[in-house]
C-alpha positions as CSV (number, residue, x, y, z in Angstrom):
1,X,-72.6,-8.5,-35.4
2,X,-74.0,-10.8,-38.0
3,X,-72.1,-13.3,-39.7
4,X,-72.7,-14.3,-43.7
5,X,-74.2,-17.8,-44.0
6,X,-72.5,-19.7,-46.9
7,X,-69.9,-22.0,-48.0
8,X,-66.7,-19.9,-47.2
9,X,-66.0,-20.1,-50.9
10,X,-66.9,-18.5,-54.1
11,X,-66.8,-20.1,-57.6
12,X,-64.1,-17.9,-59.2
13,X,-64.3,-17.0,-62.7
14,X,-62.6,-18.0,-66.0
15,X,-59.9,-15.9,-65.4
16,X,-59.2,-17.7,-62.0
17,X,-59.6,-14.2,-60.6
18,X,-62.5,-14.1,-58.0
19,X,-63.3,-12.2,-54.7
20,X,-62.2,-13.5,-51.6
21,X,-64.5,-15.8,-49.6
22,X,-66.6,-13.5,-46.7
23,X,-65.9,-15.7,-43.4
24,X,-68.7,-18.4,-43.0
25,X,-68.1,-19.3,-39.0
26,X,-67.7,-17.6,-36.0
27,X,-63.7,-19.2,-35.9
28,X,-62.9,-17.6,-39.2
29,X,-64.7,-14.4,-38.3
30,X,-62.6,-14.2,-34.9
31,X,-59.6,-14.6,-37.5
32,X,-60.3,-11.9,-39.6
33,X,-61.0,-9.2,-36.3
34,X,-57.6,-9.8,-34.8
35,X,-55.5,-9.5,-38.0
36,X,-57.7,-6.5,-38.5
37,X,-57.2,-5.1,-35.3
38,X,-53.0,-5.9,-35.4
39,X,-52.8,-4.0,-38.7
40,X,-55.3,-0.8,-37.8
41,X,-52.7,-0.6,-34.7
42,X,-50.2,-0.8,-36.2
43,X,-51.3,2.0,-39.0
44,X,-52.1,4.0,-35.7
45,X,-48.8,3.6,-34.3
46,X,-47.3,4.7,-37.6
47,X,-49.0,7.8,-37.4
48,X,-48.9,8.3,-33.4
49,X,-44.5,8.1,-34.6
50,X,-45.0,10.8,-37.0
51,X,-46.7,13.0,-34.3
52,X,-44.0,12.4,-32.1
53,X,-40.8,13.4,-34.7
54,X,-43.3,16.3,-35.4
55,X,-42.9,17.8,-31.8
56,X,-39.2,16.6,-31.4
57,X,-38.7,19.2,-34.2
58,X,-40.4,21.7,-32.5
59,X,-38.7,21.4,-29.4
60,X,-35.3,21.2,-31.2
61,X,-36.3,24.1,-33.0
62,X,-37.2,26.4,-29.8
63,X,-33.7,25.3,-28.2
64,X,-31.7,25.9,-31.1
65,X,-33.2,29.9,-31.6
66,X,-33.2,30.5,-28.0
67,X,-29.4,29.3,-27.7
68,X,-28.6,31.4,-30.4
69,X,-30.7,34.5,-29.5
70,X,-30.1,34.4,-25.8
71,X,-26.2,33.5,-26.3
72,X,-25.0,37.2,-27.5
73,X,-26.5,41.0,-27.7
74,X,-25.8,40.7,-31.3
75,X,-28.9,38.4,-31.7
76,X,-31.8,39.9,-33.2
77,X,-34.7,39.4,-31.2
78,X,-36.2,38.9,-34.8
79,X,-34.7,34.9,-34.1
80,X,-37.4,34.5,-31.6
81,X,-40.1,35.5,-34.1
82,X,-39.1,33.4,-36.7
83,X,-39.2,30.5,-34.1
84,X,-42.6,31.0,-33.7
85,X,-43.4,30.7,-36.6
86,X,-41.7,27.8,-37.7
87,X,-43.3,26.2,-34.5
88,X,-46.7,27.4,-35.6
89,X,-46.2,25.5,-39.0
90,X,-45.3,22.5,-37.3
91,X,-48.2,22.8,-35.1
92,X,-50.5,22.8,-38.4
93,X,-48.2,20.0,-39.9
94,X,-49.0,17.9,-36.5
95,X,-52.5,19.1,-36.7
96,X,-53.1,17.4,-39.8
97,X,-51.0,14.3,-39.1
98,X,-53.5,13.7,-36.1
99,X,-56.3,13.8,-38.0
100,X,-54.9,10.6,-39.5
101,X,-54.1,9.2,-35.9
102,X,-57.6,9.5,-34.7
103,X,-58.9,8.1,-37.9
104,X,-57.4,4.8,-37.5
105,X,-57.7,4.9,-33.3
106,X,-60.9,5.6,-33.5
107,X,-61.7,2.4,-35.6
108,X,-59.6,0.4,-33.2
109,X,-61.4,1.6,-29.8
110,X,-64.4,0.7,-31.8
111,X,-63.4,-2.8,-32.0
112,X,-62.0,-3.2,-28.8
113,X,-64.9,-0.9,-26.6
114,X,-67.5,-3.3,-28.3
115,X,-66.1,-6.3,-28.8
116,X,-63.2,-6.8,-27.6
117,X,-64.3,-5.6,-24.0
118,X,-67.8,-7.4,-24.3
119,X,-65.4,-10.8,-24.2
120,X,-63.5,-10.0,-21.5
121,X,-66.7,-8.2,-19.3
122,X,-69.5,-7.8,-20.9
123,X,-72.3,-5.2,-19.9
124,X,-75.4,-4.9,-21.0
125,X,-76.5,-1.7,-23.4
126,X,-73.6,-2.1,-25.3
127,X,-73.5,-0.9,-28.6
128,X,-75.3,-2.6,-31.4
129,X,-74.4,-0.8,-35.0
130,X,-71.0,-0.6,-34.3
131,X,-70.2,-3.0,-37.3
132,X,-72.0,-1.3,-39.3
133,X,-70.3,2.0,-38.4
134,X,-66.6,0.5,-38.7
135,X,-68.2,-1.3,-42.2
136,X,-68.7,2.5,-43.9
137,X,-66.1,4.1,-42.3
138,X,-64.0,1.1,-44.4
139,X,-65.7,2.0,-47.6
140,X,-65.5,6.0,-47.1
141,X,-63.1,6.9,-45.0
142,X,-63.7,10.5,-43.7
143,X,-61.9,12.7,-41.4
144,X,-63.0,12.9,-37.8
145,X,-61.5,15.7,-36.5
146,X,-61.5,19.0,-37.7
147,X,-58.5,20.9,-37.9
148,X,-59.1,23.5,-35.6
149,X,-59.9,20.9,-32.7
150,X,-56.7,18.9,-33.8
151,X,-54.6,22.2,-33.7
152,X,-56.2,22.7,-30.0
153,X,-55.4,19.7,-29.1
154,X,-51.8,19.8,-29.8
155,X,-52.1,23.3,-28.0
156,X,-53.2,21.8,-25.0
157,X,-50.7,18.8,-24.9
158,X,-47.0,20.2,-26.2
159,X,-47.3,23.4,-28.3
160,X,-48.8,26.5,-26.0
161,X,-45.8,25.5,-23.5
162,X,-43.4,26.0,-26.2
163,X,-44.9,29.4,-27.4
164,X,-45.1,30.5,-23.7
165,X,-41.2,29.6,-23.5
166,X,-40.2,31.5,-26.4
167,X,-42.7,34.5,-25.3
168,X,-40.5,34.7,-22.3
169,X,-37.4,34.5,-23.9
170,X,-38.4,37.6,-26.3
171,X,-39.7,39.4,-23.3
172,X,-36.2,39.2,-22.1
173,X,-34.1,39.6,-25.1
174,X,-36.4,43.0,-25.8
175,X,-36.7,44.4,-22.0
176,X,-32.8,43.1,-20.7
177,X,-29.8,45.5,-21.3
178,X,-27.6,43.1,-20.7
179,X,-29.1,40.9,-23.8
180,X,-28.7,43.7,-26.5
181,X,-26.3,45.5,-28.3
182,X,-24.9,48.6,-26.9
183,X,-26.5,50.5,-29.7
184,X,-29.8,49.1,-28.8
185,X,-30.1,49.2,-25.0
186,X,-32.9,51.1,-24.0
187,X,-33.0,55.0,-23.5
188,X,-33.0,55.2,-19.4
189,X,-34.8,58.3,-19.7
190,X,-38.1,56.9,-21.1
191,X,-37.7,53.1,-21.2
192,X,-41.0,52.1,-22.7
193,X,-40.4,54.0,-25.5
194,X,-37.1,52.8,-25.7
195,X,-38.5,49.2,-25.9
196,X,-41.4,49.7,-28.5
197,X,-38.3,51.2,-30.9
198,X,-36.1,48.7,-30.2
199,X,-39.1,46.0,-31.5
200,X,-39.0,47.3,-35.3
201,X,-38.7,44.9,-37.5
202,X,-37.1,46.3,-41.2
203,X,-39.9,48.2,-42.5
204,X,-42.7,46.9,-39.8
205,X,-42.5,49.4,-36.9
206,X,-42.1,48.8,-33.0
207,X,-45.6,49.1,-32.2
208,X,-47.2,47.0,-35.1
209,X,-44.6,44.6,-34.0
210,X,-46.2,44.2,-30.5
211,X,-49.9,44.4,-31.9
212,X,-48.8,41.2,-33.8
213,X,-47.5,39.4,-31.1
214,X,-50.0,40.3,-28.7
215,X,-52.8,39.5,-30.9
216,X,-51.0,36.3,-31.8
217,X,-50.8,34.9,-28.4
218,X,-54.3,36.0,-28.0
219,X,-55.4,33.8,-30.7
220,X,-53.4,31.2,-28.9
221,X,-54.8,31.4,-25.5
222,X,-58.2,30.9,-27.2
223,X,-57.5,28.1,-29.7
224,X,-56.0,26.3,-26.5
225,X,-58.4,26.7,-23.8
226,X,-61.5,26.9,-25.4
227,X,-64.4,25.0,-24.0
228,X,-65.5,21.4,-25.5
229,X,-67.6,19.0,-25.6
230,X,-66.3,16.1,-24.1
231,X,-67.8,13.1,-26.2
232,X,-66.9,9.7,-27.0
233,X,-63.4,9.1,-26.6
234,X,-62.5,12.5,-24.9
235,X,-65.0,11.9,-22.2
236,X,-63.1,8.8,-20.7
237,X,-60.4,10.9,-18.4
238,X,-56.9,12.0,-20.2
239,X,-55.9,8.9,-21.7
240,X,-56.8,10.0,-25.4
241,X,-53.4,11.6,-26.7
């Protein structure tokens, strides 16, 4: 990483309004990296918070409708869709909050995989342009992450064990006689049928109602387990959140 020869100072204008002076030593350059690294964390850590109250909905949300849907047979089994998809809009509102995350942790394992590790144990074939790479990523900041990977991400980590908890709570509300209304326990003498009528929704009927779902946790199963590249940060073990 080169460091600007000069005087450390600039001759400010008229106006006494100037630029500040670009570090002109190695001390002052070692300055200005670890207040830079303190505040990118701590911009990261703001973020990682947000990601965290983001799930804490989500799991409030799945124990609230499940208490109230598994509680009586006058629950609609309707409660159990709408969970999901209150949980599926948090998942895209965590989606996009990680994209901000990875932004600012990815300019902090820059600093400390090249620099910060060089001091400590330095290899050779370490990186060479990585200044220059956290330099334009200062002056256009650009998302790294797209938001299908950040939505399989969360998947993987919290959300697809949520949906699978509420897909087995519906299962049970729609298939259990002892979970619905007298009026809607299945007909013993063809239960399958019984249990595709019981799924209408208002106008939506039984079996459009399972299509949905099915083809919903289909699209699930694949956003989440979908193969990856495993670059950069992803391909050092699980540690990356």
């Amino acid at each position: 990483m080169s460091i600007t020869q000069g005087t450390g100072a600039t001759e400010a204008p008229p106006n006494g309004v100037g630029a500040p002076p670009i570090p002109s030593s190695s001390g002052e350059l070692i300055t200005v990296l670890a207040h830079f690294h303190r505040a990118e964390i701590a911009r990261m850590s703001g973020w990682r918070d947000r990601i965290d109250l983001t799930t804490n909905w989500a799991i409030t949300v799945v124990a609230a409708m499940l208490s109230v849907s598994l509680s009586t047979p006058s629950a609609h089994h309707g409660v159990i869709l709408f969970a999901m998809l209150v949980v599926l809009l948090l998942l895209c509102i965590e989606a996009r909050r990680y994209r901000f995350f990875d932004v600012y942790r990815t300019r902090v394992r820059l600093l400390e995989r090249n620099y910060y590790a060089h001091v400590f144990a330095a290899q050779p074939g370490a990186e060479t342009d990585w200044a220059r790479q956290l330099g334009q990523d200062l002056r256009e900041p650009r998302f790294l992450t797209s938001m299908r990977t950040a939505m399989s991400r969360r998947l993987r980590r919290n959300y697809f064990w949520m949906f699978l908890m509420l897909l087995a709570a519906w299962t049970l509300k729609i298939s259990s006689p002892w979970l619905l209304a007298a009026e809607d326990a299945p007909d013993g003498t063809g239960p399958a049928r019984g249990v595709i009528e019981h799924l209408a929704f208002g106008p939506v009927a039984g079996w459009a109602v399972l299509i949905l779902v099915g083809a919903f946790y289909c699209w699930l199963a694949w956003a989440t387990f979908r193969p990856h590249t495993r670059s950069g940060e992803l391909a050092h073990g699980e540690v990356h959140v």
